[in-house]
C-alpha positions as CSV (number, residue, x, y, z in Angstrom):
1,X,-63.7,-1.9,11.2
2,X,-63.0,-4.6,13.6
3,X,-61.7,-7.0,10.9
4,X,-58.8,-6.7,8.3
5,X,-60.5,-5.3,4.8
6,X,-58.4,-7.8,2.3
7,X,-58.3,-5.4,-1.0
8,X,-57.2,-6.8,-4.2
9,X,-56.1,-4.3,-7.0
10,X,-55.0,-4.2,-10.6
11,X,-51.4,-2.6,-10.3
12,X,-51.4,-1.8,-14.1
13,X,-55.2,-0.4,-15.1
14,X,-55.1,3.3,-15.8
15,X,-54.0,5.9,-18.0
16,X,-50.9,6.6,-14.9
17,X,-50.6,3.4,-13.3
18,X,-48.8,1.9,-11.5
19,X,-48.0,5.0,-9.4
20,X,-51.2,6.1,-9.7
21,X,-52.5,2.8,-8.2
22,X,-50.0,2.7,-5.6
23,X,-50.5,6.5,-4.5
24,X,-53.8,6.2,-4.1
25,X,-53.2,2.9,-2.0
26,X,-51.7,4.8,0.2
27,X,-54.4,7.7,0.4
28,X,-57.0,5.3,1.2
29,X,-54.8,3.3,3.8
30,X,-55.3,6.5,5.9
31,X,-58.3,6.5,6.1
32,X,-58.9,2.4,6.0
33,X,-56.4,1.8,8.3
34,X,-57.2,-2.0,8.4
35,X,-57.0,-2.4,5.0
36,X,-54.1,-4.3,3.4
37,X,-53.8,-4.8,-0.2
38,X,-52.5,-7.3,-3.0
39,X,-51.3,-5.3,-5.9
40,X,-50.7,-7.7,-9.3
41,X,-48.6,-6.6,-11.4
42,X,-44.5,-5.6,-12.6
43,X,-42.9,-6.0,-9.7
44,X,-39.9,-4.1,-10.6
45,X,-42.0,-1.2,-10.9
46,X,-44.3,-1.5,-8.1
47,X,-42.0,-2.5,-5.6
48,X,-39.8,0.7,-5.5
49,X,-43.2,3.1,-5.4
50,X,-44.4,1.0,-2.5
51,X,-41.3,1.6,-0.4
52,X,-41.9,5.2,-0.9
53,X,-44.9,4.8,1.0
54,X,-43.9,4.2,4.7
55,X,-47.9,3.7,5.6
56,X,-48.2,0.6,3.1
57,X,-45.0,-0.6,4.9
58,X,-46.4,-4.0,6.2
59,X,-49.4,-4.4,4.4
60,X,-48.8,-4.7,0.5
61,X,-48.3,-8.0,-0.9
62,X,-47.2,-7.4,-4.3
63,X,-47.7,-10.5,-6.7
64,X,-46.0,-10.1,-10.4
65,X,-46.9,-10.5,-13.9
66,X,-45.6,-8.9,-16.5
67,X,-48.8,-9.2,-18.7
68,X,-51.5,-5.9,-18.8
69,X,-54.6,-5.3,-20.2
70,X,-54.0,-2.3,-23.4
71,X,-56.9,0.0,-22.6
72,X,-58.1,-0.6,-26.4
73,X,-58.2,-4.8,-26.1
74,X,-61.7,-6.0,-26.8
75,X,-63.2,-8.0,-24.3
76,X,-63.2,-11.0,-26.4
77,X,-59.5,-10.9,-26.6
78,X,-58.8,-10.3,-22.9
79,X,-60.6,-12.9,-21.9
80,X,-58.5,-15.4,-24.7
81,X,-55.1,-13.6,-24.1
82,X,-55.9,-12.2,-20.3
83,X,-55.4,-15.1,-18.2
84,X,-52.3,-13.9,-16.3
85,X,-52.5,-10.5,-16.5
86,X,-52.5,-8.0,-13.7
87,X,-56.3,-7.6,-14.0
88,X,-57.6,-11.1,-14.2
89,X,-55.4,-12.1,-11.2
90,X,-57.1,-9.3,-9.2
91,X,-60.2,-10.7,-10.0
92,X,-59.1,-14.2,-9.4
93,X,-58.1,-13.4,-5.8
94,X,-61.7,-12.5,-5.0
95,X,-63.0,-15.5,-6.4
96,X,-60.9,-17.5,-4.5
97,X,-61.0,-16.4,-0.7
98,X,-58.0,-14.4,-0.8
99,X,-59.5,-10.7,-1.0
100,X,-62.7,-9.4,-0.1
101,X,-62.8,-6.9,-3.1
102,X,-61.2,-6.0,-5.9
103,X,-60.4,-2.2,-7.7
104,X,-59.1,-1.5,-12.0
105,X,-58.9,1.5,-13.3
106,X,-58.3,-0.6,-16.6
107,X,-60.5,-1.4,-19.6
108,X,-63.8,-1.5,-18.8
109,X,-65.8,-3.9,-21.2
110,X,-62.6,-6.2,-20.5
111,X,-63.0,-6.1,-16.7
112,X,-66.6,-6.3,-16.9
113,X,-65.9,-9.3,-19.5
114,X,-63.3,-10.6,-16.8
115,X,-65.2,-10.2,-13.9
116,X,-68.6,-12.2,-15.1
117,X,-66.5,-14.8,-16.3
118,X,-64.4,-15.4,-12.8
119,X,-67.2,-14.5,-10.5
120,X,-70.1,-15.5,-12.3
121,X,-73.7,-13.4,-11.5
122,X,-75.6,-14.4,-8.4
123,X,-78.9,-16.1,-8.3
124,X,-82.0,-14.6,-9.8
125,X,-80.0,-12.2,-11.9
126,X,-79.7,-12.2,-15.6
127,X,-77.3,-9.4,-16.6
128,X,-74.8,-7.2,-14.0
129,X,-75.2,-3.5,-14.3
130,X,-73.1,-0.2,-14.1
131,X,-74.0,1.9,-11.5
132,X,-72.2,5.0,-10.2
133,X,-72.6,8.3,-8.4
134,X,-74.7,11.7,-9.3
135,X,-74.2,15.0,-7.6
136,X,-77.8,16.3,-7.0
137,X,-79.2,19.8,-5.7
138,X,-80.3,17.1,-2.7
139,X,-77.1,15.5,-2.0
140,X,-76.0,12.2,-4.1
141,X,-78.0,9.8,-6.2
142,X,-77.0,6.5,-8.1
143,X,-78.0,5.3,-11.7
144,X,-78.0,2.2,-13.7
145,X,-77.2,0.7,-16.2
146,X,-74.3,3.1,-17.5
147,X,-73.2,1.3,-20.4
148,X,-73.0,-2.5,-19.8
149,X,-76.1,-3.6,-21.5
150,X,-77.1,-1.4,-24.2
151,X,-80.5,-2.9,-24.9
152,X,-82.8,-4.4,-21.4
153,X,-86.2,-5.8,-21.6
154,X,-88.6,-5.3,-18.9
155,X,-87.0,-7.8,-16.2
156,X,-83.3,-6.6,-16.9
157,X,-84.7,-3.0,-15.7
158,X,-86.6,-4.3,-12.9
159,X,-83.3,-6.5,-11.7
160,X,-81.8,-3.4,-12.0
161,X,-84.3,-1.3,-9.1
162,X,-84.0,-4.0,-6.8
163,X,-79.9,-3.9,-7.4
164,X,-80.2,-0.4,-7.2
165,X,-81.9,0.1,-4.3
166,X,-79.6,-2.2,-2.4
167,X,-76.5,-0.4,-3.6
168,X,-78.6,3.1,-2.2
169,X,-78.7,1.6,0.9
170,X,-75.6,0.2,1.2
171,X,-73.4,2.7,-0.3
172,X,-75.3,6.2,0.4
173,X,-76.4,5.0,3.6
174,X,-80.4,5.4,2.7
175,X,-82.6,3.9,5.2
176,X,-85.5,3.9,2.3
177,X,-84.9,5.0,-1.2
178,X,-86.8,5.9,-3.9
179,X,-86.6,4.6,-7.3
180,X,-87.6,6.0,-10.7
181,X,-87.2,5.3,-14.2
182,X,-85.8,7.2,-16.5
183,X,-88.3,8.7,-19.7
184,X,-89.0,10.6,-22.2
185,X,-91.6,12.1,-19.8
186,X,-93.7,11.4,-17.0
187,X,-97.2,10.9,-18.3
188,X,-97.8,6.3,-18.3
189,X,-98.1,6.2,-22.2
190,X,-95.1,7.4,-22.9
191,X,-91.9,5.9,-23.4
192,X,-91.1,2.1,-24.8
193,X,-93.0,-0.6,-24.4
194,X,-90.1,-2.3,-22.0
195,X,-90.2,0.7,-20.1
196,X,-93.7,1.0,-19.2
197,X,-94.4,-2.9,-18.7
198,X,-91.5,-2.5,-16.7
199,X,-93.1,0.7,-14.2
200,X,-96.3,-1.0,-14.3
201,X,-95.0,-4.3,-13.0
202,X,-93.2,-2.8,-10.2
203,X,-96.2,-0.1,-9.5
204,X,-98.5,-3.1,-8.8
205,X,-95.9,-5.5,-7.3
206,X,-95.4,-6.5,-3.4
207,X,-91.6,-5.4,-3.9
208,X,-90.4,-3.5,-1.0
209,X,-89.3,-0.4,-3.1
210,X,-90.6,3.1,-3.0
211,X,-91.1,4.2,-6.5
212,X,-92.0,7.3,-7.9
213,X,-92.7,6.1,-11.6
214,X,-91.1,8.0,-14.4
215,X,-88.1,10.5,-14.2
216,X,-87.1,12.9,-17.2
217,X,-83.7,13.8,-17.8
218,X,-83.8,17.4,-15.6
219,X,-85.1,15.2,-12.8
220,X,-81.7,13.7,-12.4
221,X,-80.0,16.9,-10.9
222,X,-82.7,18.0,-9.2
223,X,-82.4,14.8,-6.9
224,X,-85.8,13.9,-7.9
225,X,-85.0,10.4,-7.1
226,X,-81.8,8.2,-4.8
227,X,-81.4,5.3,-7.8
228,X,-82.1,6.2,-11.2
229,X,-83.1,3.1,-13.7
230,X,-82.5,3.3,-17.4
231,X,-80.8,1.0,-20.0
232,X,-77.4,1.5,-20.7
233,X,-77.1,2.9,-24.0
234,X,-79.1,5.8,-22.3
235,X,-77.5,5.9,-19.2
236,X,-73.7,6.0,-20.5
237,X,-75.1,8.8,-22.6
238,X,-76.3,10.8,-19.5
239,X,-73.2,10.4,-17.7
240,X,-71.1,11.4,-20.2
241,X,-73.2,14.5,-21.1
242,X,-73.2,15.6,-17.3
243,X,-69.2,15.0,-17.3
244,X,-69.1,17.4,-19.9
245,X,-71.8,19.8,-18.7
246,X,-69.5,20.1,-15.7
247,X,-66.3,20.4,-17.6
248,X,-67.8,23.0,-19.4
249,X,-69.2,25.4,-16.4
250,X,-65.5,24.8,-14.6
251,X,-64.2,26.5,-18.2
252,X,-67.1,29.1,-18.2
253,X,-66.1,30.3,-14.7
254,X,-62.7,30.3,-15.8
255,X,-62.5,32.2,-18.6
256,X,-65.4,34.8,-17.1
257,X,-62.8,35.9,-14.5
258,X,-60.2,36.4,-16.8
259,X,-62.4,39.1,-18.6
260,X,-60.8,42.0,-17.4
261,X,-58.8,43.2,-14.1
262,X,-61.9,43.9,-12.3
263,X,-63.1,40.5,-12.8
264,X,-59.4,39.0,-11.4
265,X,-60.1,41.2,-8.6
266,X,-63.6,39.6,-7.8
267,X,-62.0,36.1,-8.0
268,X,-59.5,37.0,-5.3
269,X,-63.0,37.7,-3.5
270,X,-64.4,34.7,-4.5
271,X,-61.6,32.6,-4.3
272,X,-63.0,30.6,-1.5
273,X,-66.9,30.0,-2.8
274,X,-65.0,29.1,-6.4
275,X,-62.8,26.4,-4.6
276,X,-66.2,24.7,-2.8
277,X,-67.5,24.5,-6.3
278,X,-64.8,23.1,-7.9
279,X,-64.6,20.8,-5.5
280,X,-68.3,20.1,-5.8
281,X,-68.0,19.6,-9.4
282,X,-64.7,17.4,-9.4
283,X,-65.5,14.3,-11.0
284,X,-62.6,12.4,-8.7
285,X,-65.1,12.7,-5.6
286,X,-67.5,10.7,-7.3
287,X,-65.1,8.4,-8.8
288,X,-65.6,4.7,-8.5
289,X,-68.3,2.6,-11.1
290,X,-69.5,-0.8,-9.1
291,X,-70.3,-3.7,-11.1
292,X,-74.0,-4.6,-9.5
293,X,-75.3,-8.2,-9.8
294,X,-71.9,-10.1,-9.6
295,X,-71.0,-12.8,-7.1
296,X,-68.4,-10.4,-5.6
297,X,-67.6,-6.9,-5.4
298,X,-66.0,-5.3,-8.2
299,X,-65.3,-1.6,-8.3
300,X,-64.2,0.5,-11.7
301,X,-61.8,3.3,-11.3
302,X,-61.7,5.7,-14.3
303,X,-58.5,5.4,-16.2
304,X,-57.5,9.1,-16.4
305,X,-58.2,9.2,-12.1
306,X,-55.4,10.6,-9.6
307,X,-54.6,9.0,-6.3
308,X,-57.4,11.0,-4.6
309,X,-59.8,9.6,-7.3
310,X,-58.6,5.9,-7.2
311,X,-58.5,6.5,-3.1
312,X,-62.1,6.7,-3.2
313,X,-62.8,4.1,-5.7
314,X,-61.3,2.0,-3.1
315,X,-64.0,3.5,-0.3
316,X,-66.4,2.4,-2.6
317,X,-65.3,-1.0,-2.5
318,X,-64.7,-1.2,1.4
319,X,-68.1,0.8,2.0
320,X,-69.6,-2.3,0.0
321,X,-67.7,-5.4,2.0
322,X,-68.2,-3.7,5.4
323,X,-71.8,-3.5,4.9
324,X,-72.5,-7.0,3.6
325,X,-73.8,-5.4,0.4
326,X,-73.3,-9.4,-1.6
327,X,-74.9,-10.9,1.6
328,X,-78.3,-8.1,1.2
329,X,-78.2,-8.9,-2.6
330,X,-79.3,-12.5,-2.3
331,X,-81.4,-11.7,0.3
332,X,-83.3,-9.6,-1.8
333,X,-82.9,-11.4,-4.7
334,X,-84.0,-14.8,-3.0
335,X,-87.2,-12.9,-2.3
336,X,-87.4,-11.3,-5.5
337,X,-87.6,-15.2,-7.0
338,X,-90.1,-16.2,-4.2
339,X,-92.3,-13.2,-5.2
340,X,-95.6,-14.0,-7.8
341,X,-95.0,-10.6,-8.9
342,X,-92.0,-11.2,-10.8
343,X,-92.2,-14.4,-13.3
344,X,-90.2,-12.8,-16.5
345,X,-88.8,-15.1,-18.5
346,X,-84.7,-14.6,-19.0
347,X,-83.5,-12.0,-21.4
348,X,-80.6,-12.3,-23.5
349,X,-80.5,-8.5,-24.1
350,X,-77.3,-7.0,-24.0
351,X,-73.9,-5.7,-25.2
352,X,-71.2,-9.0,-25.6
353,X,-69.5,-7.2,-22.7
354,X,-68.6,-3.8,-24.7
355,X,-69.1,-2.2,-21.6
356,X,-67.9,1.6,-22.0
357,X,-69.1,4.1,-18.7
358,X,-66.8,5.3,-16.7
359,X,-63.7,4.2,-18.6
């Protein structure tokens, strides 16, 4: 990066913030070496873990506020009560010039809340979406919504492809990916009426995505598709289900070598293989929810993340700026609008900002 990475951050989001926050500053300064950060929040408690951090010597401005958002405030509230706190002054800095991006591991229906308030959704886009990372049998895959609008209509999930397959090719570096929707199965007369108006819209559209129709839910870790498109009731379901399928092997594995002393013995064997899939499985690699369809990139750490987590939430967000992923959203958008294919009228479909993945 030939240019300074400005990256704003909630000093007081998540379940061991601020250190948290700060540590992982300091992991991802290592490997963003041009990045500098603004960290809001108690100074008296952020100042002393910075200076224990000789990398962020030089490039932390820490701005204070005593206020924070409680992980159980309803968005409603935050936004009433919020207006100094630690997150909204994050926010704030993007919206004004001062950082490129900003990073909470805080309340997510009140960041979310926050965020379209402050930054407001670019053109052509009705609702923002929650889109994270998959681990596939292929590599990695994205899907959206995970939990911000709980009901979509037929343009909320085609918005969502065209976000989708932006983020794909931003974020996982995919020179052309392909997009499916999530079903109930693959045949065309199945699944809800939104669902199927919203496949057969883009099926016979001039939109320059590849996709490959419906998806079931098996298709997902099989890497059937790079962006996977559902609403968000279904989606926050499926995210949390495959973060406790995972949770649940890492047990079995556990507990099956502890079965007796030959089995201890094999692990000692295994040891290494065991350690790649841990790894493989950890949900901290993956960690970082974007909020898509915004006028500025906002990234979601989960709240119960370590640095190493909240280090790559903050790659997330760089990965993003650096590749002018806000700039390739209008442009697609702008076409989107342009396009004869796409006249849906506005839905108001959604959740009052009771966003809930990744939180």
């Amino acid at each position: 990066m030939a240019e300074k990475l400005r990256i704003s951050l909630d000093g007081m989001g998540g379940d061991d913030a601020p250190a948290m926050v700060v540590e992982g500053a300091a992991v991802a300064r290592e490997r963003l070496p041009n990045a500098c950060f603004i960290i809001f929040g108690d100074e008296a408690k952020l100042k002393p873990l910075v200076e224990r951090q000789s990398i962020l010597q030089g490039c932390v401005d820490i701005r204070h506020t005593d206020q924070a958002i409680s992980n159980d405030a309803k968005p409603s509230q935050a936004l009433r009560s919020g207006r100094k706190s630690s997150m909204r002054l994050a926010i704030d800095a993007v919206r004004e010039g001062e950082a490129d991006c900003v990073v909470s591991a805080g309340n997510t229906g009140a960041l979310m809340a926050m965020a379209m308030f402050g930054l407001r959704t670019l053109p052509g886009i009705d609702r923002p979406a929650i889109s994270s990372f998959f681990p596939t049998m292929r590599g990695e895959s994205c899907m959206l919504d995970l939990g911000a609008n709980v009901e979509c209509d037929a343009q909320n999930l085609i918005q969502f492809a065209v976000m989708g397959e932006v983020f794909a090719r931003t974020v996982l570096g995919i020179e052309k990916p392909t997009v499916g929707l999530l079903n109930i199965g693959v045949e065309d007369l199945k699944g809800k009426d939104e669902v199927r108006l919203a496949a057969n819209t883009i099926r016979n559209s001039t939109l320059p995505i590849e996709f490959k129709g419906f998806i079931e839910g098996d298709d997902i870790a099989r890497g059937a598709v790079d962006v996977i498109v559902t609403d968000g009731f279904t989606g926050n379901v499926a995210l949390k289900t495959a973060e406790g399928t995972s949770r649940l092997i890492s047990n079995f594995i556990r507990e099956t070598f502890q079965t007796s002393f030959l089995s201890k013995i094999g692990y000692l064997f295994a040891r290494g293989a065991i350690g790649k899939l841990r790894l493989r499985l950890d949900p901290n690699r993956y960690n970082g929810a974007v909020f898509l369809g915004l006028n500025g990139i906002v990234v979601k750490s989960h709240g119960g993340t370590n640095k190493i987590g909240f280090a790559n939430a903050i790659g997330v967000a760089a990965d993003m700026t650096v590749h002018g992923f806000i700039d390739k959203m209008r442009t697609d958008f702008a076409a989107l609008q342009d396009s004869s294919d796409f006249d849906g009228e506005p839905t108001t479909a959604h959740n009052d900002g009771e966003a809930e993945a990744a939180g």
